[in-house]
N, C-alpha and C positions, 0 to 999 in steps of 0.2 A: 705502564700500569703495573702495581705491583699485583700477585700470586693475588697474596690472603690481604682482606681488611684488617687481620686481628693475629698477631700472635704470640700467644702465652706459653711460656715457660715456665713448667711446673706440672705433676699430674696429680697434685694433693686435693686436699676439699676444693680447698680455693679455687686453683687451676681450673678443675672441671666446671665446677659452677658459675664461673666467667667464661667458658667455653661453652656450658650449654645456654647461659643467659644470653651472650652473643649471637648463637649458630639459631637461637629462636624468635629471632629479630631482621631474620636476612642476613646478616654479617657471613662473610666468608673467612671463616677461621679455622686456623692451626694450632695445635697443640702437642708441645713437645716435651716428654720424660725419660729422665738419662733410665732408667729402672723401669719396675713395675709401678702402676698404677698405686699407689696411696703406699709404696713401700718406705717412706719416710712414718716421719711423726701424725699423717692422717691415721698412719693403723695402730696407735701407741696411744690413743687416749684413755681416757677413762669410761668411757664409752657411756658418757650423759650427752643430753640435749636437755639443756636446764638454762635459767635465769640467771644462775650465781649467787647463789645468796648469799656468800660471805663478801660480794662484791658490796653488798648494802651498806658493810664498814668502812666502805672506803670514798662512800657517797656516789658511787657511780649509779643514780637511780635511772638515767636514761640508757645507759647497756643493759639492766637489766629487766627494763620495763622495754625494751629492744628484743632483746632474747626472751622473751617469754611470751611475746609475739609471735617471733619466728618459731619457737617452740609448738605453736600450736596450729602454724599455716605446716610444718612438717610433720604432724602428728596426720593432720588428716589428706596431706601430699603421698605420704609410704606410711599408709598404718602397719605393712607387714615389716617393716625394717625400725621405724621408731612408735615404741609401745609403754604407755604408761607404768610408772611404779611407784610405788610408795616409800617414804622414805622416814625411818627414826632417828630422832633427835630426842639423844638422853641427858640429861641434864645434868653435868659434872658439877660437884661439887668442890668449889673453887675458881672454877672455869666463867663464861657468859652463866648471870643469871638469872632466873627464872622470867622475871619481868622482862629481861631485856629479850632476849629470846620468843618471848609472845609477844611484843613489839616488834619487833624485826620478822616472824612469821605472816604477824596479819597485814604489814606493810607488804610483804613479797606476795599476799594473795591479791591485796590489792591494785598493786603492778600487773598482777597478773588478768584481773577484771577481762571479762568473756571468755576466760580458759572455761573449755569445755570438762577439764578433770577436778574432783573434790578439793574441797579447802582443807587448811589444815585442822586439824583435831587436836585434843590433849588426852595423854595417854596415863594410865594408872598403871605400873611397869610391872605391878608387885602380880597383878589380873593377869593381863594382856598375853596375847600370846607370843609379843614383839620382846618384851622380857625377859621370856622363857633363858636365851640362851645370856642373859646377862648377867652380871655379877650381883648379889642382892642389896648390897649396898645403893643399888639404882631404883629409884623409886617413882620418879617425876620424868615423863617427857613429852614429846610433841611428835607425828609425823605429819607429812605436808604432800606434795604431789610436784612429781616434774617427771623424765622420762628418759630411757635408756634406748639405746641402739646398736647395732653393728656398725663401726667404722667406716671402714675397707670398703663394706659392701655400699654404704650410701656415698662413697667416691664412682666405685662402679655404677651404679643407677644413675649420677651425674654422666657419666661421660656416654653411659648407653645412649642418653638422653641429646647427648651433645651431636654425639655421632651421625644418629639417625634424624636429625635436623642439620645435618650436613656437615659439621664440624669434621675435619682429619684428623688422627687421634694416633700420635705416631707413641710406642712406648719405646724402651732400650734403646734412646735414637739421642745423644747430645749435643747440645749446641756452642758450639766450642769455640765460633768468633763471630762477632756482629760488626756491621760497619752502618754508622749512620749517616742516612745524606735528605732527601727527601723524603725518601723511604728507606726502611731497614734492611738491608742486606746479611743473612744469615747463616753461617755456613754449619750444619749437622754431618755429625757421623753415626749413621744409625746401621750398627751392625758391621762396622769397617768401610759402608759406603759412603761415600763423599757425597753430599748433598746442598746447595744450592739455592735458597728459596729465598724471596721479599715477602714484603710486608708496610703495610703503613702505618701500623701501629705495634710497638711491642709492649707485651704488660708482663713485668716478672713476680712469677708468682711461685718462686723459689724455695719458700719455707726457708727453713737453715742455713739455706746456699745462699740467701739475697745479697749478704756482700759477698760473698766472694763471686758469685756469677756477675757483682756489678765491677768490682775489680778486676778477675782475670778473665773472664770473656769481653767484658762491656769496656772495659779499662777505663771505666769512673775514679775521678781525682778524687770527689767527694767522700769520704766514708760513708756506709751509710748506718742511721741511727737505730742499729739492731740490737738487745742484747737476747742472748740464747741462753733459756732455762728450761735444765732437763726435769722432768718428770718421770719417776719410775713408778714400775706397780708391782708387784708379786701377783703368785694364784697360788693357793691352799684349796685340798678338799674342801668341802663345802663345810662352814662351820651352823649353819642352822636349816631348818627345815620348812622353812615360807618362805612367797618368794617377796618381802618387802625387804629395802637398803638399810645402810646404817649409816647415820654420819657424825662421825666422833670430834668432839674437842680435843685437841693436844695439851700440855700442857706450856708450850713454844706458843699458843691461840694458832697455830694451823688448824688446818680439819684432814679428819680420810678417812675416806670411803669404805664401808666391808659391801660389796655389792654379787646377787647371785649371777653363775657366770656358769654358761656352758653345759647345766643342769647338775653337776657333778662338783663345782667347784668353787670357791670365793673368790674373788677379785677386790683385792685392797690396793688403795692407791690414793692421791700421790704425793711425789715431794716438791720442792721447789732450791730447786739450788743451778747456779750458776754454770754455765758448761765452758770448757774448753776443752780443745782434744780434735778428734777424728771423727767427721760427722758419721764419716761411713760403718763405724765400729762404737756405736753408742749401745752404752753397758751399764749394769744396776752393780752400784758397789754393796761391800759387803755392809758398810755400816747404814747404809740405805736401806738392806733388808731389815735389820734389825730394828733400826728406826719404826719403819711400817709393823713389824711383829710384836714390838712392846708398846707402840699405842692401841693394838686392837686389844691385846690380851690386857690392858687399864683396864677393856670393858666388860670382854668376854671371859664368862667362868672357866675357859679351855685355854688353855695358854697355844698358846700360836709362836714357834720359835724356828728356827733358820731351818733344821729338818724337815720342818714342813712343808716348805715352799716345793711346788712340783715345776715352777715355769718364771722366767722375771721379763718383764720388759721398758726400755724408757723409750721417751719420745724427748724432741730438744723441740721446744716451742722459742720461734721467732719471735718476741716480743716487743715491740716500737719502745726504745728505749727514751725513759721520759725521766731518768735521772735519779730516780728512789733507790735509795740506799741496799735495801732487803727487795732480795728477787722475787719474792713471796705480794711484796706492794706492789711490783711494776703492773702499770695497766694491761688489762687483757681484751679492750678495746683496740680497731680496728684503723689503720691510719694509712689512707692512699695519696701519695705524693706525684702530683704531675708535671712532668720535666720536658718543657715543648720550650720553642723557640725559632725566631726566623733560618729558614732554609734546614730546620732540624725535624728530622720523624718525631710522634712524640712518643714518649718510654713514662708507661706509668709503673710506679712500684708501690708493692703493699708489702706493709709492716701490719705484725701483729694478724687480734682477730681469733675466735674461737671456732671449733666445730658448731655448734648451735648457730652461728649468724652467717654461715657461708654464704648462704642466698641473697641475704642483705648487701654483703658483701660486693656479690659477684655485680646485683644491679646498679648499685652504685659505682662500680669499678666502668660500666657500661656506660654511667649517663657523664661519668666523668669527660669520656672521651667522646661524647655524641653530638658534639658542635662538627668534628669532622666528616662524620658521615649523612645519610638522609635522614631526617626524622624517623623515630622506629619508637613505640612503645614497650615498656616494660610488661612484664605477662605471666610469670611465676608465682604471685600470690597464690593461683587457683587451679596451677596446672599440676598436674597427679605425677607421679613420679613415675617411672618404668617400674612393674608390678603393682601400684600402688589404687590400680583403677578395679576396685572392688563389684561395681555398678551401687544398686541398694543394699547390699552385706556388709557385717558389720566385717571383721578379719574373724572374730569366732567363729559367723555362720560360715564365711569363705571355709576355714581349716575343717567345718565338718562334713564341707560337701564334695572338699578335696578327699576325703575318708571315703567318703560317698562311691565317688567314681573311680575309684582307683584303692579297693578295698584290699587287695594285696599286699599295703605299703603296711608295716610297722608303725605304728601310732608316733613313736619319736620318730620315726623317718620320716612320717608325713610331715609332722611337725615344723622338724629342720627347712623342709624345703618350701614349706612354707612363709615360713621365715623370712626365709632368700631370695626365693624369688617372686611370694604373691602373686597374683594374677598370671604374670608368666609361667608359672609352672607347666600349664599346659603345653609349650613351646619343650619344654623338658620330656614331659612325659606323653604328650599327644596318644596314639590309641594305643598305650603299650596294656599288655591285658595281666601278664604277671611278670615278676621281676629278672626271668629268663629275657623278656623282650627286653628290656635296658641295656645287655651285656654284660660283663664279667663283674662278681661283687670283688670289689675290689679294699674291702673292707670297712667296717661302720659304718653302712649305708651308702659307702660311696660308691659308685657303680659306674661303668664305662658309659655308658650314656650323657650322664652327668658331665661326665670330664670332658668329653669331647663336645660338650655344649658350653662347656668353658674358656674350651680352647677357640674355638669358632666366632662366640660371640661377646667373650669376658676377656680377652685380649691373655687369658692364663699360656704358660710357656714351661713353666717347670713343678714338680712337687710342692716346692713351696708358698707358688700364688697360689694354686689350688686349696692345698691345706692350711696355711696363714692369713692370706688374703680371700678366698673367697668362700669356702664353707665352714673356717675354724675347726677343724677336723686333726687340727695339729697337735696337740694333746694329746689324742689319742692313739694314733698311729704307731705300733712300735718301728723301729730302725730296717727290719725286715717289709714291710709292709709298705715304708714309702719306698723302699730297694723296687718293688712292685709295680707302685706306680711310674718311678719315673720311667721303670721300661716301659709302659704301656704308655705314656705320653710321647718318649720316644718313636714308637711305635706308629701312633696315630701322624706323628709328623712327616714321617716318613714320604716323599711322594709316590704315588702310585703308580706300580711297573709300567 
């Protein structure tokens, strides 16, 4: 009899959300990350949970009447992690125009039918306070609704979620050779340990790595049909003073994002161009920067140029290669292929797939393989995410009763944690009465309490899960400050005399 019913490779969106859709079904599953938790291309997005509407040009109406679906079983799953925003759409002159654009708007509201957020609007640029920071040549536009998120952090509320419905959740642990027979034989090194384990199902959910984990671990003859398009972003001070998006026309007809980020900064993003290279060493080239700084400053009256940039980052998106010429076409739909056979375990693999449809994803990745196990129902539609169980509060009322009880906290500091962790906070901060009770401030509100609740229960390991992955804190931190932290997580690892 093999270990685990189920085991996934990968600790991306994907991964965890097939790990906690599994481990909430009875399945007994494992889940394996050479790294940290989402430190691939889940923490490099562009941090939407949206429909796609430029998906609408390429006819894709059922991904995106899909995702905006799921956008809205996620909105009220983790209201503290994905939160509504408003989005402008100026209307370039020369670019999509006007009609088609208010076509293609009340089609995406229409897809969107029982979203609980506002329809779109038409906007007078010249008024508006969405304007303000525009060039004045822009007169005419539209905003509409969809919604923005932390990453990282709704990879962690996946696997919180997995774990504590019984999933193993091993991170810095690879899996370096598979032997198929009936069931999977695995063999990991996590941490220099040699490890050992079966399985009767494996599903690789690799991101980047799918071929090559299917050739040199799996030692699959087949290629498999990936192609990998990197996405970069930059961050700039913050270029306006609301907090609604912006989504620009190119003149290439791409689009990018200027979106608010971190309270202090813009987040512009992305591109779409073809990767090869070093998955482990993925980098924003220079003329990528430029790219993204002369299509915002088309709009904005402040010019935006390579000095500006304070942070870059890409992600390489796996995308089910379906043959399209321009990386920019390739589908960003979701394609899981099932590889079973007499006397063979079966190996499913996913291609492709956005952040907004993980969940979709993961159930279907579930029923794919459900003829093998006992019947089990699907059960995510309506299940709350870890922090994400408010009772009757809206997350506003939550954020001011978190203020309420715990009046010590700096209004952005409440904020922040609010953020993050929603209804858990209390697990953070339980009877602490002022910010002496937390431990040492170990700068920008982060405080030893915190960390070592990261470390305990967010699988965090060094400076950089902490500040990257899990409270985005990394921006801010000078070079002395994480020097700080990492003694102090050092510290905490320590075992006890």
């Amino acid at each position: 009899m093999a270990d685990y019913d189920i085991a996934v490779i990968g600790g991306g969106i994907n991964g965890v959300g097939i790990a906690r859709e599994a481990a909430g079904r009875g399945l007994k599953v494992l889940l394996v990350e050479q790294g940290d938790l989402a430190s691939g291309t889940s923490s490099a997005s562009t941090k939407l949970i949206h429909g796609g509407l430029r998906y609408l040009e390429q006819w894709a109406f059922r991904l995106v009447r899909e995702s905006l679906i799921e956008r809205e079983i996620l909105l009220k799953a983790a209201p503290h992690l994905v939160r509504p925003i408003r989005i402008v759409l100026p209307v370039l002159a020369g670019g999509r125009s006007l009609w088609m654009l208010r076509l293609g708007l009340h089609l995406y509201d229409w897809l969107a039918r029982g979203s609980t957020l506002p329809p779109t609007s038409e906007l007078d640029l010249t008024t508006s306070l969405a304007g303000g920071p525009l060039r004045r040549s822009f007169i005419a536009g539209f905003e509409y609704s969809d919604c923005t998120t932390d990453d990282s952090r709704l990879v962690i509320a996946n696997a919180i979620d997995a774990q504590e419905r019984g999933a193993t959740i091993m991170t810095h642990t690879r899996c370096v050779r598979t032997e198929r027979g009936d069931d999977w034989s695995l063999v990991l090194n996590s941490r220099g340990r040699r490890i050992v384990t079966t399985a009767r199902v494996l599903i690789n959910a690799t991101g980047p790595w799918t071929a090559l984990f299917s050739e040199m671990t799996m030692r699959q003859k087949k290629k498999a049909p990936v192609r990998l398009v990197k996405g970069s972003h930059i961050v700039v001070p913050r270029l306006f003073d609301h907090n609604r998006a912006y989504i620009f026309q190119n003149a290439d007809r791409r689009i990018v994002f200027a979106i608010p980020y971190q309270r202090d900064y813009t987040l512009i993003g992305t591109t779409d161009n073809d990767f090869v290279g070093d998955l482990a060493s993925v980098t924003v080239s220079r003329e990528e920067i430029n790219y993204l700084c002369d299509a915002v400053s088309t709009y904005f009256r402040e010019i935006t140029s390579i000095g500006d940039v304070v942070w870059t980052y890409a992600g390489v998106r796996p995308l089910y290669d379906d043959g399209k010429k321009a990386a920019q076409e390739t589908t960003r739909d979701y394609v899981l292929k099932l590889d079973t056979g007499f006397q063979r375990a079966p190996l499913l693999n996913l291609y492709g797939g956005k952040l907004t449809t993980y969940r979709r994803v993961s159930q279907e990745a579930i029923e794919k393989i459900s003829s093998y196990f006992a019947p089990t129902q699907h059960w995510t539609e309506t299940a709350k995410l870890p922090g994400g169980d408010l009772g009757e509060q809206t997350i506003d009322q939550f954020r001011t009763s978190v203020k309420e009880r715990w009046p010590f906290l700096e209004e952005d500091h409440a904020d922040r944690l609010v953020d993050a962790y929603g209804s858990r906070i209390e697990r953070l901060l339980g009877s602490a009465a002022s910010l002496d009770d937390l431990g040492p401030d170990l700068g920008w509100s982060l405080t030893g309490a915190e960390v070592r609740y990261l470390m305990q229960h967010e699988w965090a390991e060094t400076a950089d899960d902490v500040l990257w992955r899990r409270t985005r804190l990394g921006l801010k931190f000078s070079k002395p400050q994480k020097e700080v932290l990492a003694q102090f997580i050092a510290g905490v690892q320590k075992p006890a005399a």
